[in-house]
N, C-alpha and C positions, 0 to 999 in steps of 0.2 A: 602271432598276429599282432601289428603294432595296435593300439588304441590311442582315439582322438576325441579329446574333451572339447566341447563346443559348448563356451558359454558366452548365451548371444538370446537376448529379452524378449528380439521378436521369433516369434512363433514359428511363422513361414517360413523364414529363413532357416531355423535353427532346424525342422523338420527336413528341408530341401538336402541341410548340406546335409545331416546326419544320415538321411536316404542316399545321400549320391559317394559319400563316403563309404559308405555300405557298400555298395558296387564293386569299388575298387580291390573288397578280399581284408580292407581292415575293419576295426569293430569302434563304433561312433557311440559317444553319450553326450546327451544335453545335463546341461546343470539345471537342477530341477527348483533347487531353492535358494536366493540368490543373496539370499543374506545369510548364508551358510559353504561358498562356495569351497571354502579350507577343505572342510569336512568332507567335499565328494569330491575332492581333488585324491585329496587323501585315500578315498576309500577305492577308488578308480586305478589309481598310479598308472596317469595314462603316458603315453612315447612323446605327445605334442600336446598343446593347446592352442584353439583358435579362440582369440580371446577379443571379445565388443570393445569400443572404449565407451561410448556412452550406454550404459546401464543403471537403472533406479539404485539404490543404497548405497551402492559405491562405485565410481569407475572403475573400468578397466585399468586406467595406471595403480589404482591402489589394489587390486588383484593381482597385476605383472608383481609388484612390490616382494606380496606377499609369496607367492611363487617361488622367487627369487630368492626369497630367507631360506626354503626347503630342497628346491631342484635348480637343476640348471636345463631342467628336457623347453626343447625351443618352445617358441611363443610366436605364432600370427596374431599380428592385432588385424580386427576387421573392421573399417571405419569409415561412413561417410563423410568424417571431417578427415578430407587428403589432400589438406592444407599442407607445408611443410611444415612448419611448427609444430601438427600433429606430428608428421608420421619424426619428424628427432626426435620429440619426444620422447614417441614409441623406443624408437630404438635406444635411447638413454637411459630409460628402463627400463632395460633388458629383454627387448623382445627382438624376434630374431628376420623378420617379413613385414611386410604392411599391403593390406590387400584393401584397397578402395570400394566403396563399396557405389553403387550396382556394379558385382562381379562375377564374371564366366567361371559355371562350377567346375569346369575344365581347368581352367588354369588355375584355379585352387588348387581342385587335384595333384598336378604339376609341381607345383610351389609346395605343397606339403610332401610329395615323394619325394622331392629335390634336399628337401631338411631331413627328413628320416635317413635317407640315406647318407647323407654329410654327416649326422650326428651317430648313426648306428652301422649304416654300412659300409664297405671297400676298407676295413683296417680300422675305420675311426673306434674308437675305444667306447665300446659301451657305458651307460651309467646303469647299476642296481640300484633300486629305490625300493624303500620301506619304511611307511610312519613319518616322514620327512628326514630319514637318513639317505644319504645317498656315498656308494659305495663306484669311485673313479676305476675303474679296471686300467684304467690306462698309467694313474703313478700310483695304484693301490695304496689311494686314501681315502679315509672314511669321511665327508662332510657333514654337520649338524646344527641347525641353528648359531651359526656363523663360526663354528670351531671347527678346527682340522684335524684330523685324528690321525698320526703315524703307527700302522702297521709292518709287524713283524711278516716276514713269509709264510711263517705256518697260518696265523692270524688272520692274514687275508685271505687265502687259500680256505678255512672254515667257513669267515663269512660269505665270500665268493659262492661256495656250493650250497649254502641254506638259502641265501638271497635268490641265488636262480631257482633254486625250488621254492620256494616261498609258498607258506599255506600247505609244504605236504614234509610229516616229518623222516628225518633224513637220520640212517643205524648209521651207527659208532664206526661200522665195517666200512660203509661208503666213506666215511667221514678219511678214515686211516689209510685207506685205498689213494685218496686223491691227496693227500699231504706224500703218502712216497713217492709220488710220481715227482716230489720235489723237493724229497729229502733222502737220504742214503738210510735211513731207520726208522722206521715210526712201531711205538707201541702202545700198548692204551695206556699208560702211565703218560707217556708223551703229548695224545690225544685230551687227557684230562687235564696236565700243567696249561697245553695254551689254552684249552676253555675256558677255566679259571682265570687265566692274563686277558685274557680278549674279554671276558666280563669283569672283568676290574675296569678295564678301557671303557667300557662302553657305557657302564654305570657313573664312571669319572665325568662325561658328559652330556648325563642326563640319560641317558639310555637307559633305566632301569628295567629288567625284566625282558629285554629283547631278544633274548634266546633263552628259549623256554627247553627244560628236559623232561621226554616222555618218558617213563620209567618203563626199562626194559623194552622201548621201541628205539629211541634216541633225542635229536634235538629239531627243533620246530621255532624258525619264524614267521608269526602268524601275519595277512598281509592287512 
């Protein structure tokens, strides 16, 4: 089920689309505290964001900004200012739509299927996200607060199956199962070197502690 983070100050609004989102089969949150929005971006790791520009504490462009240091998952700005200055803006900082607002929740709808599926479906290369990493399936590389992190094949292939399970811990067995399927030998000796290289890598940029081992269950990244 994709998830759509909607953060938008008025009320109505933010209730209207989160209910009509709802409809559609995907699963909708408002941002609740708005001078905290990292935090439940973060804690959500939603597919999209429909994002205000005008907002008390900070605008939406310094929100798109911040976004943009962590993920690449698209961005609606939604804005009664549909001036063109805004909506370049918009799209200069990295947002991926612009939806005018008084707008038919319909063609929101529309306009937000139309990007999930550009960015997720028909072949396009999914993004894994965790903690503000985010892991390109498509040239199996790791992003991080503005570093790029080159991956070996086993390497990705670990983080790939803990990232999709995220939050449930993943035995040594699965772990070994899904590196043969892309290696001619794997054994736990093997399974332990790239752990080891792949947590040297991910400590190297800041990643400390993002693959946790469950003793005698296996490994766990929490979401």
């Amino acid at each position: 089920m994709y998830k759509i983070f909607v953060i938008e100050d008025d009320a109505v609004i933010a209730r209207a689309v989160v209910e009509h989102i709802a409809s559609w089969g995907w699963e909708a949150r408002k941002a609740e505290d708005l001078t905290h929005v990292m935090e439940e971006f973060a804690a959500f790791a939603p597919h999209l964001v429909l994002l205000d520009i005008g907002l008390p504490y900070r605008n939406g462009y310094h929100w798109c900004a911040e976004i943009r240091k962590r993920s690449q998952v698209p961005i609606v700005f939604l804005s009664s200012a549909s001036d063109n200055m805004n909506i370049v803006m918009a799209m200069n900082m990295g947002g991926d739509d612009f939806v005018a607002k008084p707008f038919s929740l319909e063609v929101l709808a529309a306009k937000i299927q139309a990007l999930l599926r550009r960015a997720y479906d028909f072949g396009a290369a999914p993004l894994l996200e965790c903690r503000g990493a985010v892991l390109d399936t498509g040239d199996n590389t790791l992003r991080y607060e503005g570093q790029s992190l080159e991956l070996s094949r086993n390497e990705y292939r670990i983080l790939q199956v803990l990232l999709e399970q995220k939050g449930r811990t993943v035995s040594r067995d699965t772990l070994m199962q899904k590196l043969w399927e892309t290696d001619s030998f794997v054994d736990e000796n093997t399974l332990t070197v790239n752990m080891a290289r792949l947590r040297r890598k991910l400590e190297g940029v800041g990643l400390t502690d993002f693959i946790r081992t469950k003793k005698g269950m296996g490994y766990l990244i929490e979401g």
